[in-house]
N, C-alpha and C positions, 0 to 999 in steps of 0.2 A: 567605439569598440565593436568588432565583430560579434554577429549573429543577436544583435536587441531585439530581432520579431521572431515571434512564437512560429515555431515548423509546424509542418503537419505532420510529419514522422512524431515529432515528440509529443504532438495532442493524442495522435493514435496509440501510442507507445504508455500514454496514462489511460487509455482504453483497453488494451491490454491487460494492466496492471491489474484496472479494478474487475473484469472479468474473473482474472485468474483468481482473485480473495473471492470471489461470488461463487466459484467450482469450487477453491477452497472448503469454504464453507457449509456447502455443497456434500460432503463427505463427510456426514452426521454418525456422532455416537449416542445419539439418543432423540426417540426411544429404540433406535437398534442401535448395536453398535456396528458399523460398519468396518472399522480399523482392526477388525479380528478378523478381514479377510487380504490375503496378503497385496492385492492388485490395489487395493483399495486406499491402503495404510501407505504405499509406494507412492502413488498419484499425493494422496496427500502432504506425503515429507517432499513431494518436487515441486508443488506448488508453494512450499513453505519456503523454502529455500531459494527460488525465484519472486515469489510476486512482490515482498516487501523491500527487496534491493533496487529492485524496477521503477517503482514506485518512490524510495530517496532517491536514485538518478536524474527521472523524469522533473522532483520536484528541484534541486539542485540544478539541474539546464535551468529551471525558469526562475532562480534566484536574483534579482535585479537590485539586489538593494545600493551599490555603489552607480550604476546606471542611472536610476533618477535621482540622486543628488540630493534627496529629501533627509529630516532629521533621527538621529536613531531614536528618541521616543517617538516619532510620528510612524517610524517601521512598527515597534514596538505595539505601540494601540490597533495599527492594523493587522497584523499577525493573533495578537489578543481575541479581535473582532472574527478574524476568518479563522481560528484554530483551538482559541481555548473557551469561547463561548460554548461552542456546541462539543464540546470534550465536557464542560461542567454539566449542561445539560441535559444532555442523552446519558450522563453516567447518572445523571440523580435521578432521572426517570425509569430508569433499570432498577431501581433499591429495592420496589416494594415488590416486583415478580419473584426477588430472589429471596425475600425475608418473610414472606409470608406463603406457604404450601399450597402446593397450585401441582397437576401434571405435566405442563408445561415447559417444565423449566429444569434440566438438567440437576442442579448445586444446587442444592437449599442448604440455605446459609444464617449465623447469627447477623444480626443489625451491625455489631462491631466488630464480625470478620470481614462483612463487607467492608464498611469503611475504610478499616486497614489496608484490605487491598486494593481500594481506591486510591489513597492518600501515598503506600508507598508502592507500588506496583501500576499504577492507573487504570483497574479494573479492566472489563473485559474491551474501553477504546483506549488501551495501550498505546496502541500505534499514534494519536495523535497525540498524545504527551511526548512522544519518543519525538516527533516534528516538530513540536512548537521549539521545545529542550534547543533542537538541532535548528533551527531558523531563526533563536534567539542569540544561540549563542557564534553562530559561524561568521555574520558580520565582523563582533569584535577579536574572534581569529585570526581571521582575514588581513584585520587592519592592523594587531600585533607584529604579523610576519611580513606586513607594506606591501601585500595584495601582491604575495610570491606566489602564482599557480602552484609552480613547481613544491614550494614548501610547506606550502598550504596540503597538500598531497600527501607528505611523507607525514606531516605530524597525525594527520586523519589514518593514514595506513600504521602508525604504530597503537595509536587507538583502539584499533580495531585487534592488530594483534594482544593486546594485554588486554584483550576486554574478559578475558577468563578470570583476569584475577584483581577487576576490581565491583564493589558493592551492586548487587541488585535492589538494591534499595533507592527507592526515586528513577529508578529506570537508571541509572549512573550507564552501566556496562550495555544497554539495550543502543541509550543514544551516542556510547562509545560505537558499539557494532556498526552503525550505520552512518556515521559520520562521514565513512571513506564511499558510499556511493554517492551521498553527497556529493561531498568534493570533487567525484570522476566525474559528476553530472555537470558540475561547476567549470570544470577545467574544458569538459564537453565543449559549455558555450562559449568560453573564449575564443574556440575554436570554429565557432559556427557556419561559417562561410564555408573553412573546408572541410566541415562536419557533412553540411545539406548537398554539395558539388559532389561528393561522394557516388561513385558508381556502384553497386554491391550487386554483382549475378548468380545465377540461382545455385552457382556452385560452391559458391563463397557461403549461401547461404545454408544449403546442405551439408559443408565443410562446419558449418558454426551447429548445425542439428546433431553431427555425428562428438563432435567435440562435449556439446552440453550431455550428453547422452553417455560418453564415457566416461567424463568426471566426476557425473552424479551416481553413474554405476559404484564409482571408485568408494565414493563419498559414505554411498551405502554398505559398503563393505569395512570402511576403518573408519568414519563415523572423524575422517578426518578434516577439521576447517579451511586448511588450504586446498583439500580438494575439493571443497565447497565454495569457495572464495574463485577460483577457475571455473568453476561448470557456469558462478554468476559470472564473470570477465565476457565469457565466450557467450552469455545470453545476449548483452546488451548489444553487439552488431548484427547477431544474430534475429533479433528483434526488430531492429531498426531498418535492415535490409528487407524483411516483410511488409515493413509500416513504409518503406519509400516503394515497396513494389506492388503493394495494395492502391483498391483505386472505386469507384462508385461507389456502390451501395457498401458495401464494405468497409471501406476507408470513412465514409460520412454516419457508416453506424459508430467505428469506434471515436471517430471524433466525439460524436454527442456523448458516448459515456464518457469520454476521457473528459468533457466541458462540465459534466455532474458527476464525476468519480466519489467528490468527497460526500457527497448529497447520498449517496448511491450507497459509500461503506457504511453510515449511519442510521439507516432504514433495511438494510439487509438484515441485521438479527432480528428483527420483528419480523421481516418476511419469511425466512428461514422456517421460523417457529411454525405459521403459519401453514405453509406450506408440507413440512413433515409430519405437521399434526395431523392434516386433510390424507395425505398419500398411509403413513404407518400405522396411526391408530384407530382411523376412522375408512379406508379403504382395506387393510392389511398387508400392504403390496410390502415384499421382501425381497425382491429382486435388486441387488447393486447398481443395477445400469440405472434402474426403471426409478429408484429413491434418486439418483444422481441428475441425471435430468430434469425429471418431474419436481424438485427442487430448482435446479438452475433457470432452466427456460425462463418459468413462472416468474421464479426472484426477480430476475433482470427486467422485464417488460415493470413488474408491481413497483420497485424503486425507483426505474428511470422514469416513470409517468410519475410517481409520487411527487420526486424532488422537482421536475418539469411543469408539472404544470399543479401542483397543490404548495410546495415549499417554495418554488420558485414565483408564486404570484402570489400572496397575503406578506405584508409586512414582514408584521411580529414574526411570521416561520421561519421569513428570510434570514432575518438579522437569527433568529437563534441555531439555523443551521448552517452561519458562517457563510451566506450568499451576496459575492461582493454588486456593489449597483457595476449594471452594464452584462451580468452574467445571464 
């Protein structure tokens, strides 16, 4: 089958991703709120809107599960291993900043509204319940519809449309929403060969700038999904034609993030903390730009050494922050 090895557009393109959640993130409502300034709250609904669709694409190109041949419980224990170990453990070790009164910490919460919003919501690492959900179950999709791209496609795209009107409870409608970048990422690889031959010049890629840039305008104004669901369309070439025309230091920084992205999103809200408690309440800096950087920089270098060279070399860190051997 076309395209079995890992691009470097798509390692760059998961560098990308987890960037864009660290600027995300980045545009803090406490202790200021920042979202009460209008430039501010804008950055933030466009990184909302892009980084997590980026990010199911990226992981959908690198879906190989029919590729190696292996057994679905054997996918299953490893998916387990890389996705919902460190989902259990980073959300149990959040419990006690959030139930017990600290400055710290935005929500202070009851013991049993945490849980709750654990158990049916997946707490504040949502996003890797929403992928395990999505990696568990797109195998026996796949194998349902007899590994039809094309059908495989439509049923993730009706998914996505009726995701309004089914249960948020267990993430049901979250890992509906994102099943269809999945798939595009999916159908991506089949395509790989003349995915990577792909020529994209800088006009195509300024064509896909102005495009992402009108549909989100659009998006902001009627607050409507399908012109949310085009301004993502038009990101994913538009991405990819940077990440094939990037190159040195650049291209081999976003590799390294994109090689610890997940290492990276699970030590960021510790860093965050960290980081705005030093700038807001311990320096007083109120400046938007001066809180947004002075947060991101710092984030980025504190996670990717973390997960590099402190998670990524002890054991036990390993195995609980989902680090496969080899990585």
């Amino acid at each position: 089958m076309a395209g079995k090895s890992r691009s470097k557009e798509i390692d760059c393109m998961r560098g990308t991703a987890i960037l864009m959640v660290m600027l995300y993130h980045s545009v803090i409502v406490f202790p200021i709120n920042l979202h009460e300034i209008r430039w501010c709250l804008d950055l933030h609904t466009f990184l909302w809107v892009l980084q997590m669709p980026l990010f199911f694409l990226v992981s959908g190109y690198c879906f190989s599960f029919f590729e190696k041949g292996e057994s679905y419980g054997t996918y299953f224990l490893k998916k387990c291993k890389r996705i919902l170990v460190p989902h259990l453990f980073f959300s149990a070790i959040e419990i006690l900043p959030r139930v017990i009164p600290n400055p710290y910490v935005h929500e202070q919460k009851e013991l049993g509204e945490v849980l709750s919003d654990f158990v049916y919501y997946g707490g504040s690492d949502w996003f890797l319940r929403v992928l395990f959900m999505i990696v568990i179950v797109f195998p026996i999709l796949v194998r349902l519809l007899g590994r039809n791209a094309g059908a495989t496609l439509a049923v993730s795209f009706i998914l996505w449309a009726v995701k309004t009107y089914l249960p948020g409870h267990f993430l049901i409608d979250m890992a509906a929403n994102y099943m269809l970048f999945f798939a595009i990422g999916w159908n991506l690889r089949l395509e790989g060969d003349r995915i990577r031959d792909l020529t994209i010049g800088l006009k195509t890629i300024l064509a896909g700038a102005l495009a992402v840039a009108g549909f989100f305008a659009l998006y902001l104004v009627t607050e409507n999904r399908y012109a949310e669901l085009c301004c993502v369309l038009c990101s994913f070439p538009l991405f990819y034609g940077l990440a094939k025309r990037c190159g040195g230091l650049v291209s081999a920084a976003l590799t390294e993030c994109g090689r610890w992205s997940l290492q990276m999103y699970l030590f960021d809200a510790y860093a965050v903390v960290v980081t705005r408690t030093i700038l807001v309440s311990f320096l007083g800096i109120t400046n938007p730009i001066a809180i947004i950087l002075g947060n991101f920089i710092p984030d980025v270098c504190i996670v990717y050494l973390v997960s590099k060279y402190i998670a990524g070399r002890i054991g036990p860190v390993r195995f609980l922050c989902g680090i496969p051997k080899g990585n």
